[in-house]
C-alpha positions in Angstrom: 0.0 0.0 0.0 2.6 2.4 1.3 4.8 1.6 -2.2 1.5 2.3 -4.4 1.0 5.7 -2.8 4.6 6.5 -3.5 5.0 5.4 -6.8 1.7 8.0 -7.5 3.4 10.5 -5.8 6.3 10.6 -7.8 4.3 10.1 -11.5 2.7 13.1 -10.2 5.9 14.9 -9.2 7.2 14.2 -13.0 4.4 15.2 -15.2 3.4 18.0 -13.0 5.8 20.3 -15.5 4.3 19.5 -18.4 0.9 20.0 -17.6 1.9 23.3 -16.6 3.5 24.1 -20.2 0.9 22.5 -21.8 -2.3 24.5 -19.7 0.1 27.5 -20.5 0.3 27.5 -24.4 -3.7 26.5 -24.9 -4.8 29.0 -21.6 -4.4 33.1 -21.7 -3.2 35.3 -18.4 -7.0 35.0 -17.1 -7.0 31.3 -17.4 -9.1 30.9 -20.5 -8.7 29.6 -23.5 -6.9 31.2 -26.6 -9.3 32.6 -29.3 -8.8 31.1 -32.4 -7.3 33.2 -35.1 -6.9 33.5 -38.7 -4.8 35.6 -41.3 -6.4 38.4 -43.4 -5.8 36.9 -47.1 -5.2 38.8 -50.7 -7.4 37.8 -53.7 -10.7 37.6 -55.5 -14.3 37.7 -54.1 -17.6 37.4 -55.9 -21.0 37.0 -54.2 -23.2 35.6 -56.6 -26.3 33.2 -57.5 -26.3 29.7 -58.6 -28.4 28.0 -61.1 -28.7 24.7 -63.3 -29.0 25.4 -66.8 -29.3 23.7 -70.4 -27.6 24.6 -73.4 -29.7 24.9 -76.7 -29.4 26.5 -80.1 -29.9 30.1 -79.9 -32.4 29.4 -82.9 -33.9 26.9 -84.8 -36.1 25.6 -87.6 -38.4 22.9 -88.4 -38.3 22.2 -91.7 -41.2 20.8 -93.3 -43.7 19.6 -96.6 -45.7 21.8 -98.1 -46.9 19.1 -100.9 -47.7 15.7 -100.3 -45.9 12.8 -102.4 -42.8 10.6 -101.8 -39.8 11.3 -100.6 -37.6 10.7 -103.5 -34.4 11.5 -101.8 -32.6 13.6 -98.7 -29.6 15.1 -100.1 -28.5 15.7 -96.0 -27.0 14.1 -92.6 -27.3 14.4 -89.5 -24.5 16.9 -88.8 -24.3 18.5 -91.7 -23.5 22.0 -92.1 -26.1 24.2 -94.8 -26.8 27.4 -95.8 -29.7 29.4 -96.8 -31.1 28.1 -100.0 -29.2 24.5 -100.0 -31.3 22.0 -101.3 -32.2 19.0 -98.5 -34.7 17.0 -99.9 -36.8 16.4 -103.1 -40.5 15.1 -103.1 -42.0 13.3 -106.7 -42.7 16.1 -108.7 -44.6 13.6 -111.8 -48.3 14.9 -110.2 -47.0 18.5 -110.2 -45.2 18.3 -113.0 -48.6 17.2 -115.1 -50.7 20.1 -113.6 -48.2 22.4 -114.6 -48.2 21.4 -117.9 -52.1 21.4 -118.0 -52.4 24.4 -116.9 -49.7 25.8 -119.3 -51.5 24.2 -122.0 -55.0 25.7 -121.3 -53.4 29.0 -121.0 -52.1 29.3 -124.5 -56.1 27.8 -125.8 -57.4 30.8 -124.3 -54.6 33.3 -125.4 -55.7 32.0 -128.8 -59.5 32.2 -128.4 -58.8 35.6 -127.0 -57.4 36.5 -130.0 -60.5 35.4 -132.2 -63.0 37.3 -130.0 -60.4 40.2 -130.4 -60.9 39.9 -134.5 -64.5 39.8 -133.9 -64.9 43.1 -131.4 -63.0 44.9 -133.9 -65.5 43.5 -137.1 -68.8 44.0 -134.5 -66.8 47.7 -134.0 -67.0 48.2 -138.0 -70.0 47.0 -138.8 -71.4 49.4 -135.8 -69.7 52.3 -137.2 -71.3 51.1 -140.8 -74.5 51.2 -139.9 -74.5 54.3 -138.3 -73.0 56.2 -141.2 -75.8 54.8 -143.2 -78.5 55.6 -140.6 -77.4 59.4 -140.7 -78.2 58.8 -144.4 -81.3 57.4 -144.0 -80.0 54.4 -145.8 -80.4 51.3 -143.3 -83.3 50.4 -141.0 -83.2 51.4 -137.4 -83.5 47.2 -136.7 -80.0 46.5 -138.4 -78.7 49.5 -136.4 -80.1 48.1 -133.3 -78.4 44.2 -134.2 -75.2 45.8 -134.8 -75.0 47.3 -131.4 -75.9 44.3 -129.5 -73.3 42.5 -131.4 -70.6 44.8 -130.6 -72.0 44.3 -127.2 -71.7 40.9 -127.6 -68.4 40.9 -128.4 -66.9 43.0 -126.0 -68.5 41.1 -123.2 -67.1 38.0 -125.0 -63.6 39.6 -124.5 -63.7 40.7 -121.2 -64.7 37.2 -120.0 -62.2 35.4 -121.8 -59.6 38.4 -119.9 -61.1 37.1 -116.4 -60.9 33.1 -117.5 -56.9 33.9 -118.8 -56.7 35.8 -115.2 -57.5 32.9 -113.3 -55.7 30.5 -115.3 -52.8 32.1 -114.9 -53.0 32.3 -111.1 -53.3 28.8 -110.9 -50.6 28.2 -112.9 -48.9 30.5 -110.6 -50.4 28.3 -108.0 -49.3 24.5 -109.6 -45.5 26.2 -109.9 -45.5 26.9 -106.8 -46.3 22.9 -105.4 -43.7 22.1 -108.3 -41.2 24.3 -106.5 -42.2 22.8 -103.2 -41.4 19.5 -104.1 -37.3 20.4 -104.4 -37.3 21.7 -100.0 -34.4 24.2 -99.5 -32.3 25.4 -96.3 -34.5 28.4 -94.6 -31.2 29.5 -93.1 -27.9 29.1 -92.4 -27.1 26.3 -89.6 -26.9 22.6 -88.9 -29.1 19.4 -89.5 -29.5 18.5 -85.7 -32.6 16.0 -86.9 -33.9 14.1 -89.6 -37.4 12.7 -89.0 -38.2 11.8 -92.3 -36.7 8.4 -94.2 -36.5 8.1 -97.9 -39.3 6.7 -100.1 -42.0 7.8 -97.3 -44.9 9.5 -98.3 -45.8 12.9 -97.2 -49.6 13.6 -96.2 -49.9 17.3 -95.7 -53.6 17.4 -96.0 -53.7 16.1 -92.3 -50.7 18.4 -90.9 -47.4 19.7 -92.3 -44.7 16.5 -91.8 -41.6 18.0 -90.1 -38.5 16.2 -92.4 -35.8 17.5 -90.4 -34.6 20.4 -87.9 -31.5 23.0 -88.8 -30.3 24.9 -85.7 -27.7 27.5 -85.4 -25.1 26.1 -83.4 -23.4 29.0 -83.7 -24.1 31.0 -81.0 -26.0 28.9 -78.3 -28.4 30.0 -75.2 -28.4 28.9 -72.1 -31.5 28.5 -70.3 -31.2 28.5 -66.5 -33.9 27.7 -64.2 -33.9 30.3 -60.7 -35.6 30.2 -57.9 -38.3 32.5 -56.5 -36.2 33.4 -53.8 -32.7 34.2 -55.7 -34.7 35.6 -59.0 -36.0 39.0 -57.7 -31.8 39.8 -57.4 -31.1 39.1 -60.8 -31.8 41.9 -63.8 -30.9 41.7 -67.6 -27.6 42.9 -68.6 -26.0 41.8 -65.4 -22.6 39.7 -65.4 -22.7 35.7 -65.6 -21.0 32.7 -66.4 -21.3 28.8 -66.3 -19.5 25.5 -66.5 -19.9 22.4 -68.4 -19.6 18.7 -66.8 -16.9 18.1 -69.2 -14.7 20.9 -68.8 -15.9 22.4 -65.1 -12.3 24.5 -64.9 -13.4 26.4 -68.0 -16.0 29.5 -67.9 -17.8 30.5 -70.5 -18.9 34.8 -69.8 -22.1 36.4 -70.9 -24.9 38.7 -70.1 -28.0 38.4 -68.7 -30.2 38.7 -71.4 -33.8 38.1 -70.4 -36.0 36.6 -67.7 -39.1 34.9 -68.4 -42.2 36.3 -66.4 -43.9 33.0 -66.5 -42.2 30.2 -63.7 -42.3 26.2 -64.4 -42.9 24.3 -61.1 -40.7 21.3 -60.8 -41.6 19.0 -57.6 -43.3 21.8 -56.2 -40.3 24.0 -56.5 -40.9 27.4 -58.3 -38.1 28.1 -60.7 -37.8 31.3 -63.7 -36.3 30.8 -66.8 -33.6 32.7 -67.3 -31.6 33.0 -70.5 -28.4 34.6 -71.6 -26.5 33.8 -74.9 -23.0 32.5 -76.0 -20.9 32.1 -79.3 -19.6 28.9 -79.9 -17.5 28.9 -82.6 -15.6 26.2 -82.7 -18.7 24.2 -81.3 -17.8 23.1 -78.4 -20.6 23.5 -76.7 -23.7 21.3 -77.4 -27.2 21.1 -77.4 -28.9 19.5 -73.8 -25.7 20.0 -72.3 -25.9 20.4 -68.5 -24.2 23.5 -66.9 -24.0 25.2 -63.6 -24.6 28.9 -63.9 -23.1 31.6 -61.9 -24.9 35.0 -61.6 -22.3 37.5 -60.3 -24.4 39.7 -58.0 -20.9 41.8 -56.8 -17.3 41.1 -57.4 -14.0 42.5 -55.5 -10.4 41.7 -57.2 -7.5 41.8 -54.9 -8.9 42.2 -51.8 -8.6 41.8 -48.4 -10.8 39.0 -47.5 -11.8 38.2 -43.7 -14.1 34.7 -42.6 -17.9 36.3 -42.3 -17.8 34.8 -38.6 -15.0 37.7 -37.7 -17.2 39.9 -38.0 -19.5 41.7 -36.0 -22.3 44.2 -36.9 -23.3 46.3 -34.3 -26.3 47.9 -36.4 -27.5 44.5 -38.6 -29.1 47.3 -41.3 -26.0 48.0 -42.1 -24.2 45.8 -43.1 -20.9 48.1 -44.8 -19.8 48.8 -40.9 -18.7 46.2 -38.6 -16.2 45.4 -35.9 -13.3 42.7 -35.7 -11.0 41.5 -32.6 -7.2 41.8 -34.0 -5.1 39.9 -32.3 -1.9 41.8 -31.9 1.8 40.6 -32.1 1.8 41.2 -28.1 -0.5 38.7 -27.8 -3.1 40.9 -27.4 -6.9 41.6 -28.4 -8.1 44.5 -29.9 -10.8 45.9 -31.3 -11.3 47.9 -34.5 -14.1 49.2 -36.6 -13.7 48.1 -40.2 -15.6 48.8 -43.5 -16.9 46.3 -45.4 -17.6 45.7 -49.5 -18.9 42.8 -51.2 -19.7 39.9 -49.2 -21.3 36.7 -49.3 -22.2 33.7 -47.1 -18.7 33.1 -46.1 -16.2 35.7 -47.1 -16.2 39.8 -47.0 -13.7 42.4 -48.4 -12.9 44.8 -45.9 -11.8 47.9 -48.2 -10.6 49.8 -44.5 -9.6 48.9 -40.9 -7.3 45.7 -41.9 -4.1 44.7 -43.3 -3.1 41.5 -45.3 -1.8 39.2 -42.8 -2.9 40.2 -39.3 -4.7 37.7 -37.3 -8.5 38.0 -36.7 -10.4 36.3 -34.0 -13.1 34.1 -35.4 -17.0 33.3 -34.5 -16.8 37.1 -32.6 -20.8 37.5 -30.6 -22.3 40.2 -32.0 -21.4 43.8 -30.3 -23.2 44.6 -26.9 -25.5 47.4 -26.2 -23.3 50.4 -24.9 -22.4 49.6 -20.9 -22.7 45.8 -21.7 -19.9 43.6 -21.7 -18.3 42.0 -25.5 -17.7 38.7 -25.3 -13.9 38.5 -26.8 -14.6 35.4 -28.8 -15.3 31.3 -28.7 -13.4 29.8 -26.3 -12.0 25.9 -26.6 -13.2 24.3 -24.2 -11.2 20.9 -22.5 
């Protein structure tokens, strides 16, 4: 018993020490515990708003029929690159072709009968004329003179009518070269086959809706359309700086504007979201339709500045938030406290554009400011 209480004595004797140096380092004059501190850093802040988003074409066409028949043949790929006016796709002109020619041909018969009643206006017009020179002569009967009017009559009616028959001939002829020119489809615009929907050798039924043969879109410049929630969307306004990231190359960022916000939401698992859309070139095409990205909407920005933990500071007056307070700790070993102004922040970071300099020490998680007479609480304390 007596060799057990001595052999605790002296452990104790041996470690007493460095207990002592230890308590020491972690403890401050008063016995508590040493704030914990970090360094004011240099660089870049930017307090912004996150989205998903998709990448589409900026614009697009469906390309479609406008004449029912066969497919005869799609002159494109998928992937292709066309211009405006490039033929894609040709439909069986033989029914057009026919109506065409019809109409062409019934077009010069009545040209040719408007030629004859022409020739017979101008012999009605003669013997009118005749038989009123021989009426002021007394020489003809007041009946003849009356049947050569209504045969000039005649014939100019005759005339006119064959006018309005060649009228409407030719506007259906217009109207038959027009379905002939249909059948050969051409590029609307500049761009790329993203689709085909059509196969070769189908036949095309427009009198039930328009078939869509293919889509060109114009990868050229793409949009991006992010969705926003109702409680980040009322800080966002066109014009305003953004950027995103793809999955396949997230260290790359791809700058725009803001270009518009749609006013009507889409409600996704009973989540409110906006559209918002901005616009990007992509000239190398890179970037591709459906592509996923995460969106940044840069609210405020701050480039090489001095940047502090939010929980260092302390806001005596929470409306405003450009004025706060920070415990320095000195190279004495001592706290002090300053009033510092603050710039852009967000949920973990603030510039402080006065009041600090790049490397002093900061106490963190500081409780906010008491009222005046109260007493400030220096700081968290680690607790053993």
């Amino acid at each position: 018993m007596k060799r057990t209480t001595l052999f605790g004595l002296s452990l104790a004797l041996l470690l007493a020490p460095g207990l002592y140096v230890f308590s020491d380092r972690l403890l401050g004059d008063d016995g508590a515990a040493a704030p914990v501190t970090v360094a004011v850093q240099q660089g870049e802040l930017i307090d912004q708003v996150t989205a998903t988003g998709i990448l589409q074409p900026s614009g697009y066409v469906d390309v479609g029929a406008q004449v029912s028949g066969q497919l005869k043949v799609i002159h494109v790929e998928v992937g292709d690159r066309v211009e405006a006016g490039d033929l894609l796709a040709e439909i069986d002109p033989t029914v057009y072709l026919a109506q065409v020619d019809a109409s062409r041909a019934q077009l010069r018969n009545q040209r040719a009968q408007l030629k004859d009643r022409e020739a017979q206006l101008t012999l009605a017009r003669l013997q009118h004329r005749r038989q009123q020179n021989l009426m002021a002569e007394n020489a003809t009967s007041r009946e003849a003179l009356q049947s050569a009017e209504a045969g000039l009559r005649s014939a100019e009616a005759q005339v006119e009518a064959l006018k309005a028959q060649i009228a409407q001939t030719e506007s259906s002829l217009r109207a038959d070269e027009a379905n002939l020119d249909y059948a050969r489809i051409y590029a609307p615009m500049d761009g790329t086959v993203v689709s085909i929907e059509a196969r070769q050798g189908q036949t095309l039924n427009t009198n039930q809706q328009a078939p869509t043969l293919m889509r060109i879109a114009d990868l050229a410049t793409m949009t991006v359309q992010a969705k926003v929630s109702e409680a980040d969307v009322g800080k966002l306004s066109p014009g305003m700086k953004v950027y995103f990231t793809t999955l396949g190359d997230p260290n790359r960022r791809w700058y725009s504007q803001l270009r518009k916000i749609e006013p009507t939401p889409v409600v996704e698992n009973n989540v409110v979201l906006y559209n918002a859309l901005f616009d990007i070139d992509n000239p190398r095409g890179r970037l591709m339709s459906q592509m996923t990205t995460q969106v940044f909407f840069v609210l405020a920005e701050a480039e090489d500045a001095r940047l502090v933990p939010m929980s260092a500071l302390a806001f005596p007056d929470r409306r405003d938030r450009s004025q706060a307070e920070v415990q320095v700790l000195t190279a004495a070993g001592k706290l002090e406290t300053r009033r510092v102004e603050v710039g852009v922040s967000n949920r973990i970071q603030a510039e402080i554009r006065s009041g600090l300099d790049t490397g002093e020490q900061v106490v963190l998680n500081v409780a906010p400011v008491a009222a005046e007479g109260g007493e400030r609480r220096p700081g968290m304390r680690m607790r053993f």
